[in-house]
C-alpha positions as CSV (number, residue, x, y, z in Angstrom):
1,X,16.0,7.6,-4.0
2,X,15.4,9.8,-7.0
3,X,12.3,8.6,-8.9
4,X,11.3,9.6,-12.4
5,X,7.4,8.8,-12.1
6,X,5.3,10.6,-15.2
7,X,2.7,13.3,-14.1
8,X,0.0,10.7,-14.6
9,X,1.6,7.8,-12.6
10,X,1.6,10.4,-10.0
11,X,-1.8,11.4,-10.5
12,X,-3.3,7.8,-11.0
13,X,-1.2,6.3,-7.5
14,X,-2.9,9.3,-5.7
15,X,-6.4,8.1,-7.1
16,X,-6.1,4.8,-6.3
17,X,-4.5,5.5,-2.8
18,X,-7.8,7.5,-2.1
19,X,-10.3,4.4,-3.5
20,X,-8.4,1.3,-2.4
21,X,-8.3,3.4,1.1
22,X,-11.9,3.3,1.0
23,X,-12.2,-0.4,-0.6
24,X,-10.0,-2.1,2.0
25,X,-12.0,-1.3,4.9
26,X,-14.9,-2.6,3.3
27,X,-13.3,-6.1,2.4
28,X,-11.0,-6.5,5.5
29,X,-13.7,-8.3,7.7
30,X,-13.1,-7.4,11.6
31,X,-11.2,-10.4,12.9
32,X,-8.5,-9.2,10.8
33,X,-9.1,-5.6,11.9
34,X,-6.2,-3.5,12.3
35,X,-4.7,-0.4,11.6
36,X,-4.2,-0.2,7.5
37,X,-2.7,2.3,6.0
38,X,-1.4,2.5,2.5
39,X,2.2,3.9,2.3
40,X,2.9,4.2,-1.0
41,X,1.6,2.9,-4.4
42,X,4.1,2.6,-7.2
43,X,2.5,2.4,-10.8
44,X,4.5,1.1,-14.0
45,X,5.3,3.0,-16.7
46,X,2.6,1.7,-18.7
47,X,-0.5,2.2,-15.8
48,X,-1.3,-1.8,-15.9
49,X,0.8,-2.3,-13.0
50,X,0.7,-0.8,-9.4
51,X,2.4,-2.4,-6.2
52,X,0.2,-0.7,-3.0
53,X,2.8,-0.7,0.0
54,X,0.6,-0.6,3.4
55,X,2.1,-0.9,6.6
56,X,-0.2,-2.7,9.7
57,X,-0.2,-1.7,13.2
58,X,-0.6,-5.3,14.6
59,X,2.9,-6.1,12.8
60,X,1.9,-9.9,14.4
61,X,-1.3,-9.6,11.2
62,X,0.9,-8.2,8.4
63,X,1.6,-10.9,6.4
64,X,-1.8,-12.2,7.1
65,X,-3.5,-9.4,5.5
66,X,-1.4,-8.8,3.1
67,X,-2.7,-12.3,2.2
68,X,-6.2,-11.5,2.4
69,X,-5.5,-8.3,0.1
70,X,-3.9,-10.3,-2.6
71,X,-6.5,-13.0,-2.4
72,X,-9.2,-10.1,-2.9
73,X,-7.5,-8.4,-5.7
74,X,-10.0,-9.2,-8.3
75,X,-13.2,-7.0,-6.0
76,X,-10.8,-4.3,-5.2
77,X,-10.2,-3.9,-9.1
78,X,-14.0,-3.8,-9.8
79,X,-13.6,-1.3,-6.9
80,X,-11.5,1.0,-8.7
81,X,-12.8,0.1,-12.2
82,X,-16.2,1.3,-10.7
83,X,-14.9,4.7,-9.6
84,X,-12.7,5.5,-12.2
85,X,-12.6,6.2,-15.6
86,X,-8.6,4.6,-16.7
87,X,-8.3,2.7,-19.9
88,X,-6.9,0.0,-18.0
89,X,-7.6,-1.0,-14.9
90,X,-4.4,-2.2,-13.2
91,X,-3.2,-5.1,-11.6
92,X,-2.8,-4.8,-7.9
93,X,-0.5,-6.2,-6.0
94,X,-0.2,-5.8,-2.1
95,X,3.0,-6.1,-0.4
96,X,4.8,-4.7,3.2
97,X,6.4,-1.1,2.7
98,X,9.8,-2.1,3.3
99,X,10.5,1.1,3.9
100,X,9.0,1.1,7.1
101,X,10.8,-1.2,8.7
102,X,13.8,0.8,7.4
103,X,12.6,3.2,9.1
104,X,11.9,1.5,12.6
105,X,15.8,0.2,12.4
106,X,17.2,3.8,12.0
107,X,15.3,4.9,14.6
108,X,16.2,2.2,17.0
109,X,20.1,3.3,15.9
110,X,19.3,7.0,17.1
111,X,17.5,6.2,20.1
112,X,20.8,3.6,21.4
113,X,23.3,6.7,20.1
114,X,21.3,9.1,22.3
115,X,21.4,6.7,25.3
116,X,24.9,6.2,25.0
117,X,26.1,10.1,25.4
């Protein structure tokens, strides 16, 4: 999947990677806790827009952070606001990186092909 993302989108998805990485564990309280990581983070062309792609260990907790994340957009957008110096502060939205799963199934594919000679 070819992408044509702008030197800045790439620049301001790395930036907020590095701050909401930082942000979320602060605001995920511990009977959530899980592994979090961000995936990917895919800004629009116009920077007002960015849909953060995390992947959770627990996949039984996902959707319910995922959830929590959306529900505490508005202090992880002070969050970055606070630490950064954009025109606009963008709207976050939190979703499952589909391509992880993708990934999972491919994997799974391999591992039967391998059993199988």
């Amino acid at each position: 999947m070819k992408t044509n993302k702008s030197i800045r989108q790439k620049k301001v998805g790395s930036l907020l990677k590095n701050i909401l990485g930082q942000s979320i564990r602060e605001v995920v309280p511990d009977s959530h806790s899980s592994l979090i990581s961000i995936t990917r983070i895919e800004i629009g062309k116009d920077l007002l827009t960015a849909h953060v792609y995390i992947s959770v260990l627990d996949k039984s907790k996902q959707k319910q952070i995922i959830d929590f994340l959306n529900l505490k957009t508005g202090f992880l957008r002070k969050a970055v606001a606070s630490r950064t110096k954009l025109k606009y502060n963008p709207l976050l939205i939190f979703n499952s990186d589909p391509l992880m799963e993708y990934d999972e199934k491919v994997e799974d594919i391999l591992n039967k092909l391998d059993k199988n000679e």
